[in-house]
C-alpha positions, 0 to 999 in steps of 0.5 A: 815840269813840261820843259824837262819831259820835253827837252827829255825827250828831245834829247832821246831822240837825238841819241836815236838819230845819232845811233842811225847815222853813226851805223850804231845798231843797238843790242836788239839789231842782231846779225843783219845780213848788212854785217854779214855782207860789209864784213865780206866786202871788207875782210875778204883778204883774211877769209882767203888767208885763213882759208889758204892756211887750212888747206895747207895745213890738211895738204902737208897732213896728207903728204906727211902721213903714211902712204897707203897703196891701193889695188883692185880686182875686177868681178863681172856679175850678171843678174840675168833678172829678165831671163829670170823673169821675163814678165816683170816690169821695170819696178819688179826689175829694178826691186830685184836687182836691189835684193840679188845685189844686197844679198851678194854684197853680204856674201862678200863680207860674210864671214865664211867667205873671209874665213877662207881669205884668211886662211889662205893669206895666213898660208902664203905669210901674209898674216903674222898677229891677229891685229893683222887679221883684222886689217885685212877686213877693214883696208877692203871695200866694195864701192857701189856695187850693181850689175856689171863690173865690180871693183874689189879693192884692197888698201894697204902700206905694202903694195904687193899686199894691197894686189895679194888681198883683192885678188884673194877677196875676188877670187873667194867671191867669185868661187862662193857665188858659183858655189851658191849658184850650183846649190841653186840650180840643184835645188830647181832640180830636186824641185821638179823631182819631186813634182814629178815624183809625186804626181807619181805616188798619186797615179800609183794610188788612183791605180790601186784604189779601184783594186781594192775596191774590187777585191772588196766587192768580189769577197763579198761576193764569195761571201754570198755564194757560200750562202746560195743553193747551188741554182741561185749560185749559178745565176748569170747576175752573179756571173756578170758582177764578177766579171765587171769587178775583174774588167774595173781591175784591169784583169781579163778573163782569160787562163786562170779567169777562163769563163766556162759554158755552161755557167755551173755554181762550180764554176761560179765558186771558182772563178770568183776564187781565181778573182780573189787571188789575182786581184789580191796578187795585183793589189799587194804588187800595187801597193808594194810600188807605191811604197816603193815610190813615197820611199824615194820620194822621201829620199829627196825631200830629205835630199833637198831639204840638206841641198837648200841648208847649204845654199846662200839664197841667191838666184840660180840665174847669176853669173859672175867671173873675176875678169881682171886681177889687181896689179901691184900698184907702182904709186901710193893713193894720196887723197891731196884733193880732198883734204885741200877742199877740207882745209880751206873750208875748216880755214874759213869758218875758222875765220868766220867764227872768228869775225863773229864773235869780234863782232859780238865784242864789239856790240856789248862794249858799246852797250856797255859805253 
């Protein structure tokens, strides 16, 4: 029994020897890279068959597919972000240019804007059904857009329609964007109105209040002269606070307000009634302005809230100007490049899977054997 477990395990043994030297992996070797690499090293002739046939399949793909033609219109826009912020640093900056840039690009596409594009190639013929219609937005395109130059481009099977759309697109950007600009700037306008406004409503009430303060006391005064006898209401005290209420208001004692000599309870009674009137006039003129002055103030708050309802949001800082228009192009865009980097590239992982799975094959008929 100990010979056959010997001459048993010998025999394993030289299963195993032979499977090295023959090159032989067993099923749990797997995918070396030693395959990978004699499979390269052996079947490179039929990767670049296979990738050659790739590309020339996409290539004739390409060349017999429809012709597209491609036009651009040129749109200069420039942020001014440091005339805008002078004290941002180089982050701020970059963060801002990021925002004003999103932002005008969603005005390019917004459908306002294409509203009027639109509109405006349906007027010249240019739009027949409402498929067409949609072809418009999505033959456009507004590649890397930042500051500086903008490329507004319109692709399409027809050349002069190509030219027509991006210098219709550009244009309607240009006037959309100068449109917002213009709302913009007004709103810093009405902004400072109403700044100045109302610091002039507050001037106007501080003016008032001491009026009504005096008109308060000087009543209270009259009150009291009513009650006095004829000396006590002669007292130069009384006189004296009279004439402090009138000199707090602004108002002189002169004419009406004329302080007699000798101080009589007459005189007295009259000039705190010539007081009353002049400061009552003077209050209910104060007030009158300052009514005056909170009714415009209103007037462009109201006006302002409607202007900011109209804005896009952009800043008032933005300049942009359409600096070139797209010409007719005279030949269409044929992506051959592209399409041979994909063909070759398809035909050689065709090629690969192929190579893998005949491997695969191969190492399960021999397993099986």
């Amino acid at each position: 029994m100990g010979r056959d477990v010997g001459q048993g395990g010998e025999r394993m043994g030289k299963q195993i020897v032979t499977g090295q030297e023959s090159g032989q992996a067993g099923p749990a070797a797997g995918f070396s890279l030693l395959s990978v690499y004699r499979a390269f090293s052996m079947g490179w002739p039929r990767l670049v068959l296979w990738a050659m046939l790739g590309a020339g399949v996409l290539g004739a793909y390409a060349l017999a597919a429809g012709r597209t033609y491609q036009a651009s219109a040129v749109v200069v826009v420039h942020h001014n972000v440091r005339q805008a912020y002078p004290q941002a640093n180089e982050r701020e900056v970059a963060s801002i240019l990021d925002q004003e840039t999103a932002l005008l690009e969603a005005v390019s596409y917004s459908d306002a804007l294409w509203s009027g594009v639109r509109e405006q190639m349906a007027a010249e013929g240019w739009l027949r059904t409402p498929e067409d219609s949609q072809r418009l937005i999505d033959s456009a395109r507004l590649p890397h857009p930042m500051d500086g130059a903008w490329q507004f481009v319109a692709e399409s099977e027809d050349p002069a329609l190509a030219a027509r759309l991006a210098n219709v697109w550009a244009a309607a950007f240009v006037d959309e964007v100068n449109r917002g600009v213009a709302v913009a700037q007004r709103q810093e306008a009405l902004a400072l109105q109403i700044q100045g406004q109302t610091a002039g409503v507050l001037r106007e009430r501080e003016r008032c209040s001491p009026l009504g303060l005096s008109l308060t006391a000087v009543r209270r005064l009259r009150a009291d002269l009513e009650l006095l006898s004829p000396l006590a209401a002669a007292d130069l005290g009384i006189r004296l606070q009279l004439e402090g209420e009138a000199a707090r208001s602004g108002i002189a004692c002169t004419g009406a307000l004329a302080c007699p000599v000798p101080i009589t309870a007459g005189d007295q009674t009259a000039f705190a009634e010539a007081l009353d009137g002049a400061l009552q006039e003077a209050t209910s003129a104060c007030q009158a302005a300052t009514q005056a002055l909170e009714a415009e103030l209103a007037i462009t708050v109201d006006a302002a809230a409607e202007n900011a309802s109209e804005g896009l949001g952009i800043s008032p800082w933005i300049e942009v100007s359409l600096t070139q228009q797209a010409a007719v192009p005279d030949s269409p865009e044929i992506p051959l490049a592209g399409h041979l980097l994909a063909g070759s590239a398809t035909g050689a992982l065709v090629w690969i899977v192929g190579e893998w799975r005949l491997s695969r094959r191969g190492r399960r008929d021999n397993g099986a054997a």
